[in-house]
N, C-alpha and C positions, 0 to 999 in steps of 0.2 A: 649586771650584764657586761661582757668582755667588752673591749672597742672592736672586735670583729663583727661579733653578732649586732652587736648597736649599726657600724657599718652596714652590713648586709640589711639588716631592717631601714635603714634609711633607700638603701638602693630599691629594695622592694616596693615601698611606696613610692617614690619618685616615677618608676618604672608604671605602675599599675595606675597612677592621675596621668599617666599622660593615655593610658590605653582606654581613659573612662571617657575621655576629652575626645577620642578618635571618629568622626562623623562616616556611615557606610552604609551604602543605598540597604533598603529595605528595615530595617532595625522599626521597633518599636514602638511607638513613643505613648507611655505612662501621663506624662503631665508637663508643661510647661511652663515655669515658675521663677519670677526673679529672674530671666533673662536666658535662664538655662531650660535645656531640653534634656528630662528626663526621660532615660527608656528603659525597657521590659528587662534589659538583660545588666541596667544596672550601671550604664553610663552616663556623665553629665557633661554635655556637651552644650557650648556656646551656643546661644539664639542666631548671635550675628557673627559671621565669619569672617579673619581676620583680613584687610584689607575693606569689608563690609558692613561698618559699623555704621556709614550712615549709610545704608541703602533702601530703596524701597522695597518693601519686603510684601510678593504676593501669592497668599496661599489658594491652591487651586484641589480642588476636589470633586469627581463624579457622585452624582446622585446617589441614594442609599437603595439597596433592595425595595422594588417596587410589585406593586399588584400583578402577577401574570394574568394574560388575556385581555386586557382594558384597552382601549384605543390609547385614552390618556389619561394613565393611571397615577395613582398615590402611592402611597409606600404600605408598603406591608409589616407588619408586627416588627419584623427584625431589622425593618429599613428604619421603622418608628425609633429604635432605638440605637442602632448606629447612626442616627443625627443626632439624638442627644447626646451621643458620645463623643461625636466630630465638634460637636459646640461647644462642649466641657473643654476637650483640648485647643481652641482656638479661642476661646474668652478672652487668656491669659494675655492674648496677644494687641490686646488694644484694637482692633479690627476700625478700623473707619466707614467704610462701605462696602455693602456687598453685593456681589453681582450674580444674576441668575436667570436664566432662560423662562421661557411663560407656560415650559408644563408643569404639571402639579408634582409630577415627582423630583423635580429641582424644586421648585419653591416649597414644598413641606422638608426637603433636607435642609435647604436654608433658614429656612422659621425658628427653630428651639434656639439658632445663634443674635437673629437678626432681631426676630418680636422682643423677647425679654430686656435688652439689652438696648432698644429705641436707636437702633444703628441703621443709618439710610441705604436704602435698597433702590439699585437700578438694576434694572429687566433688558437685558439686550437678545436682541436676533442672533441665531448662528450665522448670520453673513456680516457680521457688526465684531468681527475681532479687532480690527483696527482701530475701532471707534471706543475701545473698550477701554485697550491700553493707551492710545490716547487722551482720555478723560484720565487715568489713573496718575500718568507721570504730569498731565497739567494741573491737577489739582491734591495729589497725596503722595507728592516726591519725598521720600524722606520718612512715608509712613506704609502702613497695615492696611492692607484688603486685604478681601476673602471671593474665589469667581467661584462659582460653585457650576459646575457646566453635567457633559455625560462622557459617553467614553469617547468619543471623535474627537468632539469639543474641546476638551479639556488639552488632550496632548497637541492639540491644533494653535491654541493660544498660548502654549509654552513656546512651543517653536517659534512663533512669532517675535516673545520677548526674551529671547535669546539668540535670534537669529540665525537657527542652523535647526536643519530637520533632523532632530535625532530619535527625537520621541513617536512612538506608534499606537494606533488604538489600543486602550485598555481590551484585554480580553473582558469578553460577557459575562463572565461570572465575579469578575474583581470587582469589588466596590470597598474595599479600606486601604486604598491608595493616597496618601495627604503629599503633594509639591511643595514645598516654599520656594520658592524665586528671589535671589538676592538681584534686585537691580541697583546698577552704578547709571543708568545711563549711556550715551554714546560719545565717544573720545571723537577728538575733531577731525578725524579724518570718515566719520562714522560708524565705528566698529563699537559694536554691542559690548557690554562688561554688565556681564551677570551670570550666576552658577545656580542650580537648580540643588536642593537634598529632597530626596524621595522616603518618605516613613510608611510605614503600617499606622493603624492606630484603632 
């Protein structure tokens, strides 16, 4: 192999890890393993983001496809199994606690993560967001939850721990939307320091 061609092969890969490393709303995500976020199109990108190494990190997810017609329904066949597939990809993640409202289609998405794995479960009110992320940064600063809410909810409680209304109801037919929330906490003048990545999954 010349020194050109060896050249240009080194530039190619230099070039192509750093575009596998590149984090972009919407992408993915396969599996995450050893720290890294693997996704669909074949990128491995960092769990925790630089500047966010120790952050608390909270993944937030609406309810899976549930029963149409029920007052206060369960999940339906395809819901049954996009929570199994929401809890395969959050295992990985050491989860501490998990949060989740008292209909049955929040508590059966949170089940295949929470039952098997003996991981403590608190049930909050939709008027209890405060109360949520308060319990979170007093007690798991530094680590892994999982809120499992619906489509209001969910983008309601982002905004809260980030401080800025950016995010808006899920539309009604999305349900493979996964947040993670890097929290730093609040700098002493107050000001929030946390970034949100939005996946498929």
């Amino acid at each position: 192999m010349s020194k050109k061609i060896l050249l240009y092969t080194l530039c190619f890969l230099f070039l192509t890890s750093c575009v596998d490393r590149k984090y972009e709303d919407g992408l993915t995500i396969n599996k995450i393993e050893n720290g890294i976020i693997y996704t669909a199109d074949e990128r491995q990108i960092p769990l925790k983001p630089k500047g966010y190494e120790n952050a608390t990190v909270i993944a937030l997810a609406r309810h899976t496809e549930a029963i149409p017609d029920q007052e206060n329904p369960g999940l339906s066949d395809q819901g049954l199994e996009r929570a199994d597939r929401l809890a395969a990809v959050l295992l990985p993640l050491g989860i501490q606690e998990v949060y989740m409202t008292s209909l049955k289609r929040t508590i059966f998405t949170a089940r295949p993560l929470a039952m098997p794995n003996n991981i403590k479960v608190f049930t909050y009110d939709t008027s209890e967001y405060e109360k949520v992320i308060t319990r979170i940064m007093d007690n798991y600063s530094g680590q892994h939850v999982a809120i499992y809410g619906h489509s209001n909810t969910t983008p309601a409680i982002i905004n809260l721990l980030i401080g800025e209304e950016k995010y808006v109801d899920i539309p009604h037919d999305e349900y493979d939307n996964l947040f993670l929330v890097f929290h730093n906490g609040e700098d002493s003048e107050g000001i929030t320091d946390a970034i949100v990545y939005q996946f498929k999954y």
